[in-house]
Residue, then its C-alpha position, 0 to 999 in steps of 0.5 A: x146434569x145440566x150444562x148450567x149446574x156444572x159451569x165451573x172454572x179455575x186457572x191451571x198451574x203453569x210451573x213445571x211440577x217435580x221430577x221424580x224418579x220413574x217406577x222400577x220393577x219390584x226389588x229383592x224384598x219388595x212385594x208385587x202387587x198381588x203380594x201386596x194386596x194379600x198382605x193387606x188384608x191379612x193385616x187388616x183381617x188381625x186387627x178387626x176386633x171381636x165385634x167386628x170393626x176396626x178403631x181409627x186411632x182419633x177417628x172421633x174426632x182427631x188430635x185436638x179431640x184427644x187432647x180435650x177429652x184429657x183435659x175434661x176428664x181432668x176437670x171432672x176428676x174422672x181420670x182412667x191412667x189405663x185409658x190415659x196412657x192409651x190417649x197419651x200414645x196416640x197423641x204423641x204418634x202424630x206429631x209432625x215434623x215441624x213439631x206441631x200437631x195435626x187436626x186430622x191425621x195426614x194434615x198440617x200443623x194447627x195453631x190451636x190443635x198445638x197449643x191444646x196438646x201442649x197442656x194435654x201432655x202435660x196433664x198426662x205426665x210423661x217425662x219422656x214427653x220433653x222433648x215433643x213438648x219443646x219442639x211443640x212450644x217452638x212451634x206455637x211461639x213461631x206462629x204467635x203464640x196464644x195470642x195469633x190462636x184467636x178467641x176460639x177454640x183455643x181459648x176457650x178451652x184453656x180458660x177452664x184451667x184459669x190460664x186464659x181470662x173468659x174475658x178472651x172468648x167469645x161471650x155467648x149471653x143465656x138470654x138469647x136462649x129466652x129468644x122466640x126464634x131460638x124456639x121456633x128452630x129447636x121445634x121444625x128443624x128449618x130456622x137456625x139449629x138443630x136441637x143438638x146445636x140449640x142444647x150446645x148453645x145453652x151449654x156455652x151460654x150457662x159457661x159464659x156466665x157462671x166461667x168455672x175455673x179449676x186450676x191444674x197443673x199445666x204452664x203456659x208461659x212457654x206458649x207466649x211469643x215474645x212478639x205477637x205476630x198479629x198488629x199490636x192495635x188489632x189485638x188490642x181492638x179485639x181483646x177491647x171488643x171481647x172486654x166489652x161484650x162480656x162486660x155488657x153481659x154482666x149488668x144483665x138483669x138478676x131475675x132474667x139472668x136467672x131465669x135464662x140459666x133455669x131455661x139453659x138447664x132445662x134444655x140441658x136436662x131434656x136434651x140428651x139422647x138415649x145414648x147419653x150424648x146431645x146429637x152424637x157430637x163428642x165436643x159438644x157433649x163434653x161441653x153440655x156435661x161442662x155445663x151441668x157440672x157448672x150449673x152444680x151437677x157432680x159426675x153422679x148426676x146421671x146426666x153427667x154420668x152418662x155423658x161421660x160413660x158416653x165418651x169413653x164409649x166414642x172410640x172411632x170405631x164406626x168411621x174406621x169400620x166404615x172405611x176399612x169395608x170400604x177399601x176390602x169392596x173395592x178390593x174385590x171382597x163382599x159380604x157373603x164371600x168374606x167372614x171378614x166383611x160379614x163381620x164388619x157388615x154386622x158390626x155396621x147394621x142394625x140387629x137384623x134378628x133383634x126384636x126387642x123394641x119395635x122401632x128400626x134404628x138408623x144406621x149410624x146414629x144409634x148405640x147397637x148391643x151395647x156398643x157404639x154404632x156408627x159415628x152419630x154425625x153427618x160424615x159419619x153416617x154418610x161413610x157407612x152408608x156408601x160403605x154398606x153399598x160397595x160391599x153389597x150388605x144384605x138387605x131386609x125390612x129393617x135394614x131398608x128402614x134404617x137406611x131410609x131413615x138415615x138419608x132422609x136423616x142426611x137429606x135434612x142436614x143441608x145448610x143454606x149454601x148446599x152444603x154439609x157440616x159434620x155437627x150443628x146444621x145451621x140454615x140461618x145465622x143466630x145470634x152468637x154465631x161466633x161462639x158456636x162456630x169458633x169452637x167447632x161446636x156448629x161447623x162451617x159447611x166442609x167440602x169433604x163431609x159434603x162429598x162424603x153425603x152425596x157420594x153416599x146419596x148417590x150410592x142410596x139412589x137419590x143422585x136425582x134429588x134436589x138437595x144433591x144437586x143444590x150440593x154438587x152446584x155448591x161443591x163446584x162453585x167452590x172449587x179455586x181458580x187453581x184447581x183445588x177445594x180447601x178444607x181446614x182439617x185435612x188440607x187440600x190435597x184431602x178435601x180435592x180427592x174426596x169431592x173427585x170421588x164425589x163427583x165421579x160417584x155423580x156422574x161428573x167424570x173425566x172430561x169435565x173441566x173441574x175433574x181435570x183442573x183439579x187431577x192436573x193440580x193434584x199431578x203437579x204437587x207430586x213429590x220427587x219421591x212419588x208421593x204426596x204430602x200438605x202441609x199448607x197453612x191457613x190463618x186460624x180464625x179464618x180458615x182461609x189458606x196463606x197466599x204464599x202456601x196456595x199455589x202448591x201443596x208441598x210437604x213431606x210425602x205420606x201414606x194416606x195422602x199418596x194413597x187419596x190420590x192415587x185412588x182419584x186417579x184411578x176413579x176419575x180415569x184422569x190416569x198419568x201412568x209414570x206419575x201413578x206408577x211411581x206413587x204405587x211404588x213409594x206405597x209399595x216400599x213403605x209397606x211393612x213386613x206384617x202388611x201394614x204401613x209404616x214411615x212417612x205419615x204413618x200415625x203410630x206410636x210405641x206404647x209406653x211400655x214399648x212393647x208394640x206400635x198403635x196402628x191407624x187402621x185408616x192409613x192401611x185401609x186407604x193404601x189397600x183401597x189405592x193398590x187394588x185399584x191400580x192392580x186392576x187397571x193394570x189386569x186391565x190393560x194386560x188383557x187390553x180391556x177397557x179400564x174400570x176404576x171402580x164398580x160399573x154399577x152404581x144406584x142412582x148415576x145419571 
């Protein structure tokens, strides 16, 4: 890489980072390392199913996607109380301390994410949810309440239930579906959205206009701050704004308002993949059978139906399989030595020896055997693709075809700045923008997805590529003056260690100035107990950090965060030996006796019969990945040989 695209600058924390109390050698109870490392992969080996993955609880989409595939079912009146009771569990494991509810697991409080799994629990009705209720409506009402959420997505969602007036949300008219510019992008790919994005837009555009409202039973009076804390004049302006827009879409002409929910229709009906989503997307599937049913379209409509078969299907299980095989790779296992990741690689692939159609599919974007393949979005196919290449899966003509097929499908997948968003790639800004990002049905760009797409670009060999390139310049581009990247869902200390792997994976490593401003953030936001934890806050319309939270990332320490950095550490070979060692061994004593991980930051739950707890197969997956590595740094420098923290070889690295 040239000196001109990897220029990158920040300012390094001054404040003395937190003492903590050094590693000491294993006590009576806890395990060694090699103990640990066996213990792991027993755990995780009980948990793989018989299809050969692993399910990541709310891996589909996390906390707020839980709570919206409750309320939808609610809607459509196509409650599961078996499937319901497992939501429920799920929801309630990951409430935070502060009583609010992450996006992601391991993440920070979410204005809206709380305010959409207040209703989701009481749709589930559990009255031992009480309490986690209170604490929740505490929460919202000391972060502004449903006014601070913003218009979207919030908002948005709550209005089905009549809660919140549509004349709150961002309007999106059908007739800017009638648009020649809306046509050209949803034809070449190249001009505004990709198909997925321009059905979703149909869908918001036909809600927008008919607004469907079913009552249900759920209170929202507890979720009003008394006084708002946003200005009581920029309220009033955006509310006046909103009031207007929507107003102006209403003296739309009849003939043409018809005649842009018939095109909404249209682009609805012909949208759907053969899967029964629109682009793999579970939100925006959720949305588009929303609008169907809008539109007078009942759940046996084979649209909607399959829709929502669709979502019940979308149970995590690609990302969690992709990650678990991930951190067994680096653990020493391959495909060929371990029943275990022959499974997983099986479960990933396409069927080798299937030849009942003549078209390869592409990993992570199809329905294999019946099952959900790897999840249909960027990030998604990204985690399986680099998953694949660490634990060195067989190839053959038609596994080649998919990956290619999957890169090129990558490749195209760049927004304008160089960067990657999970769904609904937009290269120009259409008009109803809003109403499309705020939702998350077209995200902003994501410093971690696109980490996660040049890392698995790099693995595939095209670490040469412009389009790798154009995103390794964006990705440093970001980078703060302190050091971090900045994510929405899952906080920074996330968002920083998965571009240092990304980094690593092309070729930028220690040495470089963004690898050792961000390893000497991330060293001076240890935690006494030689942890990590984020619980930075971010303003939700925005996305943008608080200024009083950015200069350190302090929260109560977790087992996935600890772990990430641990595993960056090592990655990066930025090592502080006290620092690491003492995280290794807040990992090692959190560890529970059946070799999973419990405590800080451990997203589980009883199930309401309290019979056993709900594992997050992703946690286990990062702590194992993290102690393998230190076990071979520490093999390492026992033989006084030089460190190797990850594969030497790697396709593609310059």
């Amino acid at each position: 890489m040239d000196a001109a695209e990897t220029t990158a600058t920040h300012r390094v924390t001054v404040a003395a980072p937190p003492a903590h109390t050094p590693a000491a050698p294993p006590g009576e109870g806890e395990r060694s390392l090699p103990a640990a490392l066996a213990a792991a992969r027993a755990a995780l080996a009980d948990q793989q199913d018989k299809e050969g993955g692993w399910t990541a609880v709310g891996a589909a989409g996390g906390t707020w996607w839980e709570a919206i595939d409750v309320l939808v079912h609610h809607l459509l009146d196509t409650v599961d109380p078996a499937r319901l009771a497992q939501q429920r569990t799920s929801i309630v494991g990951r409430q935070n301390d502060d009583g609010g509810f992450p996006l992601r697991a391991d993440g920070p409080s979410d204005l809206s994410c709380t305010l959409l799994t207040h209703v989701a629990l009481q749709l589930v009705g559990h009255a031992e949810d009480r309490e986690r209720l209170d604490r929740a409506a505490r929460f919202t009402r000391k972060h502004g309440g449903i006014d601070a959420a913003g218009a979207e997505p919030a908002r948005f969602w709550l209005a089905f239930t009549g809660t919140v007036g549509w004349d709150r949300t961002v309007p999106m008219p059908p007739e800017l579906l009638l648009l020649p510019s809306w046509a050209a992008g949803a034809v070449d790919g190249h001009d505004t959205l990709d198909p997925s994005a321009h059905a979703i837009a149909a869908a918001l555009g036909v809600l927008g206009s008919v607004r469907p409202v079913r009552e249900l039973p759920v209170d929202t009076a507890p979720l009003h701050a008394e006084g708002s804390t946003r200005a009581a004049l920029g309220e009033a302006a955006a509310t006046a704004v909103l009031r207007t827009a929507h107003a102006l879409g209403r003296r739309s002409p009849r003939p043409l308002r018809h005649k842009a929910l018939r095109e909404a229709e249209r682009l609805l009906l012909n949208g759907r993949q053969p899967d029964g989503t629109w682009g793999g997307d579970p939100p925006g599937t959720a949305v588009c059978a929303l609008a169907l049913w809008a539109l007078g379209h009942g759940t046996r409509h084979p649209a909607v139906g399959a829709a929502l078969d669709a979502l019940v299907r979308d149970d995590g299980s690609g990302d969690g399989t992709a990650l678990v095989l991930r951190a067994l790779a680096e653990a020493g296992d391959r495909a060929g030595s371990d029943p275990v990741v022959d499974r997983a690689v099986d479960r990933l692939l396409p069927a080798r020896g299937d030849r009942t159609t003549h078209t390869p599919q592409p990993v992570g974007r199809v329905r294999d055997r019946g099952v959900l393949a790897p999840a249909g979005d960027t990030d998604g196919t990204a985690l399986v693709l680099t998953a694949l290449h660490r634990a060195d899966a067989p190839r053959s003509r038609e596994t080649d075809t998919a990956v290619a097929e999957a890169v090129r499908w990558l490749l195209e997948r760049q927004s304008a700045n160089g960067g990657r968003s999970r769904h609904g790639v937009r290269r120009r800004f259409p008009p109803g923008r809003r109403a499309l990002t705020g939702p998350a049905f077209v995200e902003r760009p994501a410093p971690w997805v696109t980490a996660h797409v040049v890392e698995a670009l790099c693995a595939a060999g095209y670490a040469w590529h412009p389009a790798v390139r154009r995103a390794l310049r964006t990705l440093l581009a970001e980078q703060t003056l302190e050091g971090f990247w900045q994510d929405r869902r899952g906080g920074r200390l996330h968002a920083t260690t998965q571009v240092l792997l990304a980094l690593d994976a092309a070729g930028v490593g220690a040495g470089h100035i963004a690898v050792e401003g961000a390893m000497e953030w991330i060293y001076q936001q240890q935690n006494p107990d030689g942890g990590w934890g984020d619980d930075a806050a971010y303003t939700p319309d925005t996305a943008a950090y608080a200024p009083d939270t950015a200069p350190r990332a302090s929260g109560p320490s977790t087992v996935g965060q600890t772990a990430r950095c641990v595993i960056a550490a090592h990655t990066t070979g930025v090592l502080d030996a006290p620092r690491v060692e003492a995280a290794v061994a807040f990992l090692l004593r959190h560890q529970g006796e059946n070799g999973g991980w419990t405590g800080p930051g451990k997203h589980s739950a009883a199930a309401p019969d309290g019979t056993h707890p709900v594992a997050d197969v992703r946690t286990d997956a990062y702590a194992l990945w993290a102690i393998a590595l230190h076990a071979r740094h520490a093999e390492s420098v026992r033989r006084e040989e030089p460190v190797i923290a990850v594969p030497a070889e790697q396709e593609g690295r310059r």
